[in-house]
Backbone as ProteinMPNN parsed JSONL, in Angstrom:
{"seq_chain_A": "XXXXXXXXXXXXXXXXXXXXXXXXXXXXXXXXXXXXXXXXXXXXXXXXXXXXXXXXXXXXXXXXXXXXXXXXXXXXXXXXXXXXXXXXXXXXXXXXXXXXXXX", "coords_chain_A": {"N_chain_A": [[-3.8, 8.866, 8.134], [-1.188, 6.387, 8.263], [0.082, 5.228, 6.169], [0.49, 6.445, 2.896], [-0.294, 7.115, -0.431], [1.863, 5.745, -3.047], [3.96, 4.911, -1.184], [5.744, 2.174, 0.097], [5.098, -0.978, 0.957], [4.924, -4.333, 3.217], [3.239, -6.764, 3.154], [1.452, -8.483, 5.508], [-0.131, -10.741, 6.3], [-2.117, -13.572, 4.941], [-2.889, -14.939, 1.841], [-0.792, -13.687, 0.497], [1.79, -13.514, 2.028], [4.431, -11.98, 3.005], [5.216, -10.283, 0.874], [6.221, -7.746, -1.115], [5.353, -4.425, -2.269], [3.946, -1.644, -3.92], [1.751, 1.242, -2.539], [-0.857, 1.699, -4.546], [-3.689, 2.841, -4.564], [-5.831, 3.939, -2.286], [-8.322, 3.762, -0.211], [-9.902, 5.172, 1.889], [-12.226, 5.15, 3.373], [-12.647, 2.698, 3.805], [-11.115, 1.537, 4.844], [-9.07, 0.772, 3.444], [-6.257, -0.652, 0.896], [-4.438, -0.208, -1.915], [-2.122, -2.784, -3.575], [0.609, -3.061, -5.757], [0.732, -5.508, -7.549], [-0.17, -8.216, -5.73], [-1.745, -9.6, -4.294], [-4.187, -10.693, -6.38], [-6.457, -11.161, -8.896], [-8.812, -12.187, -10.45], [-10.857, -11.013, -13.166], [-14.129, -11.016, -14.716], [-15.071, -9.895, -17.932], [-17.373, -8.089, -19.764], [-17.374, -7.46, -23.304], [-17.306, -4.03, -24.3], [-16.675, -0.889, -25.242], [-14.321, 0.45, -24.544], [-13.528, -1.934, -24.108], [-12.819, -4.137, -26.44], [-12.892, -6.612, -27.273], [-13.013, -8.266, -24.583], [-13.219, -10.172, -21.892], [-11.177, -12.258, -19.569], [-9.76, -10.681, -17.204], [-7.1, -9.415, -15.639], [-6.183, -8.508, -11.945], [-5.558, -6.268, -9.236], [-6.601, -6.606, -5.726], [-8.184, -4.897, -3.114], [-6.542, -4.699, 0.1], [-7.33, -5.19, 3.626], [-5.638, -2.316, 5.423], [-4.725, -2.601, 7.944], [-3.409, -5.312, 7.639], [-0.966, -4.691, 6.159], [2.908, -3.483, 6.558], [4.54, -0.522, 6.511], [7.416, -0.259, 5.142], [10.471, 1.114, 5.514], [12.552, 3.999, 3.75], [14.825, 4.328, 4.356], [16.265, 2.199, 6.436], [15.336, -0.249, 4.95], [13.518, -2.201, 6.386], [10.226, -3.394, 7.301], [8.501, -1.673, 9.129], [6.846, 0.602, 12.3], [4.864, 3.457, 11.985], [5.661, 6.848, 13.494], [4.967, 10.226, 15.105], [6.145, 13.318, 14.073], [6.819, 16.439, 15.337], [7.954, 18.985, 13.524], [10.396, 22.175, 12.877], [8.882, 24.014, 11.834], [6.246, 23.944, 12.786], [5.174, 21.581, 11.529], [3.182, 18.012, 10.849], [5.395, 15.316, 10.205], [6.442, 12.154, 9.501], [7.929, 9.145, 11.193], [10.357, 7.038, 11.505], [9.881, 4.164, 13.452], [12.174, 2.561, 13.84], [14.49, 3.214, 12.954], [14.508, 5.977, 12.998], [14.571, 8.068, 11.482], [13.248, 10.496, 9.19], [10.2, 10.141, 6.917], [9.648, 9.958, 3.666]], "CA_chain_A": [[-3.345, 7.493, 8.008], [0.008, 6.262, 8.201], [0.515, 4.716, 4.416], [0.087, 6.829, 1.512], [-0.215, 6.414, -2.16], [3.445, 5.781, -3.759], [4.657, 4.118, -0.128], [6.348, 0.55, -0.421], [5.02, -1.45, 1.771], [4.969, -5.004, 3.505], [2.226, -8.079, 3.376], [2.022, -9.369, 7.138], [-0.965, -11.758, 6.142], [-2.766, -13.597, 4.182], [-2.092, -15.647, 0.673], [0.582, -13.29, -0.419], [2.398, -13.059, 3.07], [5.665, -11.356, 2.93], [5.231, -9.808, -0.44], [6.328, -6.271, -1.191], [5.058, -3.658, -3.42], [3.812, -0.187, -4.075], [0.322, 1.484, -3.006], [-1.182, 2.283, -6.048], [-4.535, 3.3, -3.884], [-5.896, 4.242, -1.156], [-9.545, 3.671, 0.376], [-10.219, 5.948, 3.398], [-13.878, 5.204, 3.41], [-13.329, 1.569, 4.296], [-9.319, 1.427, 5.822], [-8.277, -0.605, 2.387], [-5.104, -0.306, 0.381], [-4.394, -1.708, -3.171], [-0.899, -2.82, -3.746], [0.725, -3.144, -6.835], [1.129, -6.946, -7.511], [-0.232, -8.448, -4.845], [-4.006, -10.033, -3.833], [-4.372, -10.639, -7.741], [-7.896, -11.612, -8.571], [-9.533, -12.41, -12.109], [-12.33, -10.474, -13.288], [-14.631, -11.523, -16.145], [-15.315, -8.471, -18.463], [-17.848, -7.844, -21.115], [-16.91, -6.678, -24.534], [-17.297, -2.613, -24.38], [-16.568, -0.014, -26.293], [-12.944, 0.215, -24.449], [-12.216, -3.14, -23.948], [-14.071, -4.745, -27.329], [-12.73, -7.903, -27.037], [-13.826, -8.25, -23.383], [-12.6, -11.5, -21.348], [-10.545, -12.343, -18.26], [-8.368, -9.181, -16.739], [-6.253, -10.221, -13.696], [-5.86, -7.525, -11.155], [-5.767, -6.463, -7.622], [-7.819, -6.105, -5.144], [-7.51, -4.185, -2.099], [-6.183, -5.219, 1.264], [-7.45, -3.924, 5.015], [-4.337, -1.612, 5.851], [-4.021, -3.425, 9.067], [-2.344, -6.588, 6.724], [0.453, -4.245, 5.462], [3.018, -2.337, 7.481], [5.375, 0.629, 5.755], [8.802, -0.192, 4.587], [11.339, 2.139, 5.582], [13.243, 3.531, 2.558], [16.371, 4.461, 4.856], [16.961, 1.017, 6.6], [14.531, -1.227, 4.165], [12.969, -3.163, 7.369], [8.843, -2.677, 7.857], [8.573, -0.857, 10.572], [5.918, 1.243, 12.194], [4.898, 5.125, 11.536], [5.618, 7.539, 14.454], [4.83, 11.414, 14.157], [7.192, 14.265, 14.905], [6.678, 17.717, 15.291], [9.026, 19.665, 12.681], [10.586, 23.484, 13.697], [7.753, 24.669, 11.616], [5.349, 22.769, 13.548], [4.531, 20.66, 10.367], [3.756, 17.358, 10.819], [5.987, 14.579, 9.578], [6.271, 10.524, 9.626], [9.09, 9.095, 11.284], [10.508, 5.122, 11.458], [10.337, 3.775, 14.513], [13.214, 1.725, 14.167], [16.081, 4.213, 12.698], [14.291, 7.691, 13.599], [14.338, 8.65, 10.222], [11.609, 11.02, 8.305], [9.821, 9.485, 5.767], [9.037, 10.779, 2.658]], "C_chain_A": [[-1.816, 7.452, 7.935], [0.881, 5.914, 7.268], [-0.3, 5.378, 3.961], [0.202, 6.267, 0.131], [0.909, 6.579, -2.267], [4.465, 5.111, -1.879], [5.111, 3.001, -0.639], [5.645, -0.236, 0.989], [5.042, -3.342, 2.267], [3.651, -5.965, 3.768], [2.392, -8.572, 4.512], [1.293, -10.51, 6.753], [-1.274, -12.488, 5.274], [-1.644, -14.859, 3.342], [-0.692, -15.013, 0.326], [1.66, -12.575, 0.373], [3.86, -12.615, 2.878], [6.16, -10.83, 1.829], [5.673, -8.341, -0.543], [5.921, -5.202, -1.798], [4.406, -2.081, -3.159], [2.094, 0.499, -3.831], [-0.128, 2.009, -4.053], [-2.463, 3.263, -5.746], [-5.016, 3.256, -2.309], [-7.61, 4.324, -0.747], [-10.044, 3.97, 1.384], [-11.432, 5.492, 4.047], [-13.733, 3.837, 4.17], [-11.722, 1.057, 5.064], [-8.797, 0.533, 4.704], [-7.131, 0.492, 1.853], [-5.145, -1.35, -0.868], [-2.748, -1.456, -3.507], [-0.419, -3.71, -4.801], [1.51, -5.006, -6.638], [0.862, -8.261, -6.881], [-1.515, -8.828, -4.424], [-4.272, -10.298, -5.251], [-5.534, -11.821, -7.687], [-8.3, -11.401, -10.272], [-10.698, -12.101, -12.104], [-12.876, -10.733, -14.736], [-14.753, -10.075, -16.646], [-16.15, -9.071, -19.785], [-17.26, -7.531, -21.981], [-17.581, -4.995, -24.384], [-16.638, -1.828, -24.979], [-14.922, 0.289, -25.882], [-12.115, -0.924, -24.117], [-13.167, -4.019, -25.075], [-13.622, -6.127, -27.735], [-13.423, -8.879, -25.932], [-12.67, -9.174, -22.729], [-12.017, -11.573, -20.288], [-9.914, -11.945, -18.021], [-8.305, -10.18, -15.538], [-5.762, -8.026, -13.153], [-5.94, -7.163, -9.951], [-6.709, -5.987, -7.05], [-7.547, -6.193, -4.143], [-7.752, -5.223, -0.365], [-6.744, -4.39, 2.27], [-5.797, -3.514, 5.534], [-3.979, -2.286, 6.85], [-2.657, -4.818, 8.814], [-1.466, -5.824, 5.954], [0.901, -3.601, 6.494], [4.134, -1.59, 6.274], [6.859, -0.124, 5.847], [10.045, 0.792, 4.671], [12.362, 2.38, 4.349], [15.154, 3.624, 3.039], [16.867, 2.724, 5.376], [16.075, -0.153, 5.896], [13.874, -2.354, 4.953], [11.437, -2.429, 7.695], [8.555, -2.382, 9.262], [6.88, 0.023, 10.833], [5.824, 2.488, 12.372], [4.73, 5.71, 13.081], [5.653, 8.909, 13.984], [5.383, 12.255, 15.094], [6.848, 15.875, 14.689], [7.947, 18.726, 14.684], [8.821, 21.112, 13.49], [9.447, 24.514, 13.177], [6.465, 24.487, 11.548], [4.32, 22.338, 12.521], [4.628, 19.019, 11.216], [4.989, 16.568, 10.191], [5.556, 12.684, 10.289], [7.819, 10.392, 9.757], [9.126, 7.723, 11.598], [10.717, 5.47, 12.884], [11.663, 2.533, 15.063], [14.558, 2.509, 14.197], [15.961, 5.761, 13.022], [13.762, 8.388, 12.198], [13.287, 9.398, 9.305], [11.576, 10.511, 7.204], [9.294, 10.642, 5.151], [7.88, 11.124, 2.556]], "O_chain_A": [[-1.215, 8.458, 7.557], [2.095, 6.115, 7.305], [-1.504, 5.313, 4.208], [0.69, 5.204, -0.254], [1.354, 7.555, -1.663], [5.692, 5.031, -1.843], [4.913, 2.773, -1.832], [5.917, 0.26, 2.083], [5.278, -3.887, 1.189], [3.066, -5.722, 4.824], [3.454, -9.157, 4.721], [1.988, -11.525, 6.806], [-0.59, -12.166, 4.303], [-0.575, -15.395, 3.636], [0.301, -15.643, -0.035], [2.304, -11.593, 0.004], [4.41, -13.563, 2.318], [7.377, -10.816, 1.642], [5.172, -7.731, 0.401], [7.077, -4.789, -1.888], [4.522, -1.541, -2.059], [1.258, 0.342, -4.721], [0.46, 3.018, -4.441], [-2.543, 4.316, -6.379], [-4.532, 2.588, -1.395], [-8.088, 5.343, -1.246], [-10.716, 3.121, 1.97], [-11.539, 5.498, 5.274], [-14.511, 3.645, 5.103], [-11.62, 0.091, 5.82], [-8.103, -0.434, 5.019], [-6.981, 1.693, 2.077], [-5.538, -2.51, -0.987], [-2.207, -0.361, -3.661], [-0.815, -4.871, -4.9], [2.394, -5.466, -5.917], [1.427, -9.287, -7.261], [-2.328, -7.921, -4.249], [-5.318, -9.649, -5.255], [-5.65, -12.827, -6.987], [-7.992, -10.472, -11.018], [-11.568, -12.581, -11.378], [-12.175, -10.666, -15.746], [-14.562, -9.136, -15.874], [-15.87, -10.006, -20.535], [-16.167, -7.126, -21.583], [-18.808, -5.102, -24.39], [-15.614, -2.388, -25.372], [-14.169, 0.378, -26.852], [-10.91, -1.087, -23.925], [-14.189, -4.559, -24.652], [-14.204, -6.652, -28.685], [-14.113, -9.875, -26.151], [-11.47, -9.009, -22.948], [-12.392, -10.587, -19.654], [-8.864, -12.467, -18.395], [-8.912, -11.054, -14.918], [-5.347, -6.995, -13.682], [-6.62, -7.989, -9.342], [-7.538, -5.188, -7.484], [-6.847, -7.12, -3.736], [-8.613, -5.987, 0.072], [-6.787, -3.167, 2.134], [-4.968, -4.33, 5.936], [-2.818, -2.694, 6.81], [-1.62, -5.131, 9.399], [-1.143, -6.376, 4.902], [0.149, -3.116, 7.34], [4.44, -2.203, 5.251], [7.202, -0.517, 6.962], [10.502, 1.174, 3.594], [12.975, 1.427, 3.868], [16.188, 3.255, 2.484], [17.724, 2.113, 4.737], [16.217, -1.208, 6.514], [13.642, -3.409, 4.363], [11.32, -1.3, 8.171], [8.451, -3.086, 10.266], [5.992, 0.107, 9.985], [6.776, 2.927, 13.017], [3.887, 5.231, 13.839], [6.125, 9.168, 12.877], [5.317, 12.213, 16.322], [6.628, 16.254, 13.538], [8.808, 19.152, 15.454], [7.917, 21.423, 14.265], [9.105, 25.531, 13.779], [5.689, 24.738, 10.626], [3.109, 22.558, 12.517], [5.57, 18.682, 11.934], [5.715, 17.328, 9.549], [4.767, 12.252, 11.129], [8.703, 10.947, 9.105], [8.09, 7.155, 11.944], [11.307, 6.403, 13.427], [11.922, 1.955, 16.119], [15.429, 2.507, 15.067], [16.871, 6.562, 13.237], [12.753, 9.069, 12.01], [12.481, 8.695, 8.696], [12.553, 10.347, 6.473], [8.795, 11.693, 5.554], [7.529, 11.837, 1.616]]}, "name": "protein", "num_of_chains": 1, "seq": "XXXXXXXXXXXXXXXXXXXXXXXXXXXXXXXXXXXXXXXXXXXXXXXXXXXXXXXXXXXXXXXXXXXXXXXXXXXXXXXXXXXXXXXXXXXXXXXXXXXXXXX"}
């Protein structure tokens, strides 16, 4: 995939269109992404033994990767992931706008 966990990335869609924030996760199984701040969604909760109060948590809930693109941290414009063959034929991730390897 082209976004990992700890990326920054960009909201193209949706309610919380042009939003920014941090993957926190990652969902291979179904192409989702959860990003810190962002899709925020209220969940009822029982009282349980670690939450023994219980009641209404707010938190996110994950996006299809297609509705984010990567954030470049060299020129800070979302851009999209291109892959380069390093001298020790590792991959890498590189911006397609400035060239640049991503972290």
């Amino acid at each position: 995939m082209s976004i990992k966990k700890g990326d920054t990335v960009k909201v193209l869609t949706g309610k919380d269109a042009g939003k920014q924030g941090k993957v926190l996760r990652m969902i291979t199984a179904t192409n989702r992404v959860v990003v810190e701040g962002v899709n925020k969604i209220k969940k009822h909760q029982k009282p349980s033994r670690s939450l023994p109060q219980g009641g209404i948590l707010s938190m996110e809930a994950s996006l299809h990767r297609s509705n984010v693109m990567l954030v470049c941290d060299n020129c800070k414009k979302p851009t999209r992931v291109g892959i380069k063959f390093l001298d020790n034929n590792e991959k890498a991730r590189v911006c397609k706008k400035c060239g640049e390897i991503l972290k």
